[in-house]
N, C-alpha and C positions, 0 to 999 in steps of 0.2 A: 237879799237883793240880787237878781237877776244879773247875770255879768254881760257886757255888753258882748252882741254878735260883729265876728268881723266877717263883712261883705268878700264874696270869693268868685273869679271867673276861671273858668276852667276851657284850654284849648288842646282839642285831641279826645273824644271819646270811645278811642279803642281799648285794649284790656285793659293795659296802662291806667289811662283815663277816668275810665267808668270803675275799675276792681277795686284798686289802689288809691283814688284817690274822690271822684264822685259818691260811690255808696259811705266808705268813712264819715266824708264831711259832712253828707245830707243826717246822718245819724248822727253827729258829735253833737250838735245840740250849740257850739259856741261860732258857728259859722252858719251864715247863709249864704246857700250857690247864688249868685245875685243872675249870673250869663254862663253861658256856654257859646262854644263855638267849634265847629266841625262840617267841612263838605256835606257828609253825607244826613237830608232832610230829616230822617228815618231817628238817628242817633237824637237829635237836637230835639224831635218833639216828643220822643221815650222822657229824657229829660227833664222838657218841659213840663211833660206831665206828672211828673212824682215831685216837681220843687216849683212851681209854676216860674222858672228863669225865664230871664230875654233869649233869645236864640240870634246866633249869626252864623254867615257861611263861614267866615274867616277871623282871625285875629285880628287884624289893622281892622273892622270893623267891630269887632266887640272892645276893642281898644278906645273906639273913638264915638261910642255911646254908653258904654255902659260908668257906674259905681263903684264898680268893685276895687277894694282896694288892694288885696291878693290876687295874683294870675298865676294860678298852676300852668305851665307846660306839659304836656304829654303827646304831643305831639311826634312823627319818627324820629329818629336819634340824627341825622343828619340836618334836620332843621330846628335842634336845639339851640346850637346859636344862637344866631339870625332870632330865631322867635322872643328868646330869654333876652337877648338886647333890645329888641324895642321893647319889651314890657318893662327895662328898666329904666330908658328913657322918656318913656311916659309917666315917670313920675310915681311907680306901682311897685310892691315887691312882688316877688318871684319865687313858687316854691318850682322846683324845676326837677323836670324826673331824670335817671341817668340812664346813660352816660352822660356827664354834664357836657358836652361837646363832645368832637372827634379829634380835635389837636389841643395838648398840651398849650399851643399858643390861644385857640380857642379859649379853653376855659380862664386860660392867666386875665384877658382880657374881659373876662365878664363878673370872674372877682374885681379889678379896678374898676369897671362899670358900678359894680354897685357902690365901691367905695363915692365915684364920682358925684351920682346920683342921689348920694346917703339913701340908701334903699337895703332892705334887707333881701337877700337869696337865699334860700334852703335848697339843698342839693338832697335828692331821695336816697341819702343813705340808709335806710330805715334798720339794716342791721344794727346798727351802734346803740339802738335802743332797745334791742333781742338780751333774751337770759344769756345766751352763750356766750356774747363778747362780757358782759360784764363778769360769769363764771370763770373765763380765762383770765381776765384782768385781777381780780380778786384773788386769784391759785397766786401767779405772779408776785402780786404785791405781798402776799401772806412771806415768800422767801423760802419756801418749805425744799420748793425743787434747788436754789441756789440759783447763778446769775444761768442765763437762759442764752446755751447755745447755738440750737437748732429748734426750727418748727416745722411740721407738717402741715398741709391742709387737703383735702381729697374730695372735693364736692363734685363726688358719680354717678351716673345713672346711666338708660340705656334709652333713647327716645330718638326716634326717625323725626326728623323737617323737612316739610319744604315750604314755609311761607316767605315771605319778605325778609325776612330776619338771617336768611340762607344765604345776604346778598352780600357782598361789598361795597358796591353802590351805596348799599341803603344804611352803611353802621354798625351790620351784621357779625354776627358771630360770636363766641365765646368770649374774645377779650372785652368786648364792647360792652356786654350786655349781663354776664354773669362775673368777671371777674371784679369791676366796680365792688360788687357786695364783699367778697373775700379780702380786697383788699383792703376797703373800709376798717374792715377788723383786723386784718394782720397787720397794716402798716402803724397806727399805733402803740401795739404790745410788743415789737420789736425792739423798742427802746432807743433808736437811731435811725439816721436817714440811710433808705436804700441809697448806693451808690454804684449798683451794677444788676444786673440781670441777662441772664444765656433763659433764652426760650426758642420750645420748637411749637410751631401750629400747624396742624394737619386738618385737612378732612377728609372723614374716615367714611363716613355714609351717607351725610344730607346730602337732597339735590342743590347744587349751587354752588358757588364759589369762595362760603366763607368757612371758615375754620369751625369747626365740633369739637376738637381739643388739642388742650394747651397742656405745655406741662413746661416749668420755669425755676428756676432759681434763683432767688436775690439774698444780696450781700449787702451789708451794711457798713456803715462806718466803725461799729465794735466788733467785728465780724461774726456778725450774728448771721446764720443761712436761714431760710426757709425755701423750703421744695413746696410747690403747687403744683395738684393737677386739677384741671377743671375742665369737665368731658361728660358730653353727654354720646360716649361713643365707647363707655367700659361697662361690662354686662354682669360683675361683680364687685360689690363694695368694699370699703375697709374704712377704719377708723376716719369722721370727718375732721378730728382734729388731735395732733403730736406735739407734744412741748418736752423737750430735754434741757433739760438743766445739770447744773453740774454734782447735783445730789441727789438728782431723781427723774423722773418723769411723768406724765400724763399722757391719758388717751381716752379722750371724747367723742361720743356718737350723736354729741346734741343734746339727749336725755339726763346721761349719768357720766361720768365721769372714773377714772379707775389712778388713783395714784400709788405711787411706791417710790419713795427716797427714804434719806438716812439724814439724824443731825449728826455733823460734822463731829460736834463736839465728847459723844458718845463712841467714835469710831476711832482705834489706837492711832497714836503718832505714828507716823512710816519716817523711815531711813532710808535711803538708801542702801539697796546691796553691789557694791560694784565687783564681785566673786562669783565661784563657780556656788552654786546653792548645792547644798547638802542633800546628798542623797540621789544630782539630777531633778530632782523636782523642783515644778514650777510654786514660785509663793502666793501663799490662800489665803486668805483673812473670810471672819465670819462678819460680817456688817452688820449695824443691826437695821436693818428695814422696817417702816413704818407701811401696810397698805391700807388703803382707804376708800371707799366706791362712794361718793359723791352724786347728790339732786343738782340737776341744773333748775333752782330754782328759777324765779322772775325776782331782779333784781328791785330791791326797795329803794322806793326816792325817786324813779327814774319813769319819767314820763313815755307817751308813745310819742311819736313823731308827728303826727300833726297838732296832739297836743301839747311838742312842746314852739310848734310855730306858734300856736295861738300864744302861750306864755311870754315867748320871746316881744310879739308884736304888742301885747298888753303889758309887756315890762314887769313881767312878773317871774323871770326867767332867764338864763343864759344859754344859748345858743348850743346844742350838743356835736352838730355836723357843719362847724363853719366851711366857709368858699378856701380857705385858703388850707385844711384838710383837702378837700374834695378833687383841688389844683393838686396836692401835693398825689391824688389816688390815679392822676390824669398825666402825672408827671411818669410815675411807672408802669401806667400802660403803655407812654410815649415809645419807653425804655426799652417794654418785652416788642412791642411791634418791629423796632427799631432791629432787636438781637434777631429776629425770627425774620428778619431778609436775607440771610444765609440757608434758609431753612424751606425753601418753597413751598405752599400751601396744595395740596393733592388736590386735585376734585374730584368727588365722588361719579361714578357713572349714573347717569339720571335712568332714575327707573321710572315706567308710567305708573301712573296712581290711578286704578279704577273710581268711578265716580266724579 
């Protein structure tokens, strides 16, 4: 038996729109694009033509003809909002792309929205349904490294901008746009609420006035740190992900994984020495270490993100990226922006771009 299609409207057919979220659904087979909507003619009848959808210019018009009973948002990041609240007041859920808003009080308010509404929102966290948050979550929960003191994360590359995304104005820059994804996964596997964060923002080479990279610290309530850099303005890599623990460590490139700890219970009782040691020398112990290089497989059981909206909305599922995660990932961006007003943002000298 055929399972039934849920009806989907989709506003914003820029990468966003059309990468992430149009091609996906036109091929999942359990949705159909019922509408789109997008200014530009051009976008709407490409569209058109590969899903035969209604077209409009705008949202408040595809709002106020069409079926559909999901409304992606993809629309710029500053009119996330505004757009995700009236789709939830009309009665619609919301799959919403991020940043889910640009203030902390933003998004508080469009989680109670949906509460108001009884409307479901999905926030595009789509890492959380990625092998490598569930590969770290798994290392984690196994105990092998012991309780988990420090983390890394290092998501670098080296890529020149200048589009919109360069802007302030528009929502722009690194915390807005790439840190969502990082923190999706770190904040999580940390075990506790951040309760602080020191961040600096710089921009090192876009044209424009937003930040290329960030580099942060947050603390937690167990005092658990993790350091972040996210910069697309360092021209060599290193390990994208660090976990120390207090019997080991890891270090993950995405792929594989490399561990080395010790069971506790294998490694001699210590005393303390509170004397001059014998000899002048410092005291050595052999450990016994375990290492191990690790597949970041694709994690079993665990759906991809928009099918697990569909499961959700047919009730065949629970919810992997609730609103009140996605608040709590908008609460610590609140945080770093907040830390990095001590830290003034550089602008880069604009250089011309031939063509």
């Amino acid at each position: 038996m055929a399972k039934k299609q849920i009806s989907v409207g989709i506003v914003g057919l820029g990468r966003a729109g059309w990468h992430l979220h149009f091609e996906p659904l036109r091929t999942h087979g359990e949705f159909r694009i019922a509408a789109v909507a997008d200014p530009d003619p051009a976008r709407c009848a490409e569209a058109a033509g590969l899903t035969g959808c209604a077209t409009f210019g705008s949202l408040d018009q595809m709002l106020g003809a069409t079926d559909a009973t999901l409304i992606v948002v993809a629309t710029p990041s500053r009119f996330h909002y505004t757009d995700a609240l009236r789709v939830l007041k009309s009665g619609r859920d919301c799959l919403l792309e991020k940043p889910m808003a640009i203030t902390v009080e933003e998004a508080t308010a469009l989680a109670d929205a949906a509460r108001t509404f009884a409307r479901r929102l999905f926030v595009h966290h789509q890492h959380v349904h990625r092998p490598e948050y569930h590969h770290l979550k798994t290392v984690l929960k196994s105990g092998v490294l012991g309780p988990l003191f420090h983390f890394r994360a290092f998501w670098g590359s080296y890529t020149r901008r200048w589009d919109w995304q360069c802007l302030v104005k528009n929502g722009g820059g690194q915390l807005n746009n790439t840190c969502p994804h990082i923190f999706s996964i770190v904040l999580p596997l940390l075990g506790s609420k951040v309760t602080s964060v020191d961040c600096e923002m710089r921009n090192i080479k876009d044209v424009g006035d937003a930040e290329d990279h960030v580099d942060m610290t947050l603390r937690t309530e167990a005092s658990v740190t993790a350091n972040l850099v996210v910069s697309s303005a360092v021209a060599v890599t290193s390990p994208r992900w660090m976990l120390f623990g207090k019997f080991g460590a890891l270090e993950c490139n995405g792929k594989t994984s490399r561990l080395r700890y010790y069971d506790p219970e294998k490694a001699q009782k210590l005393t303390i020495v509170d004397a001059a040691p014998e000899g002048r020398k410092y005291l050595t112990e052999e450990l016994p270490w375990v290492e191990k290089q690790l597949e970041v497989e694709p994690p079993g059981g665990v759906p991809s993100f928009h099918q697990n909206v569909y499961d959700v909305l047919s009730g065949a599922g629970e919810q992997l990226v609730t609103p009140e995660s996605a608040v709590d990932v908008m609460r610590v961006l609140e945080m770093a922006r907040q830390a990095s007003i001590r830290q003034p943002v550089e602008t880069a000298e604009e250089t011309p771009v031939a063509g």
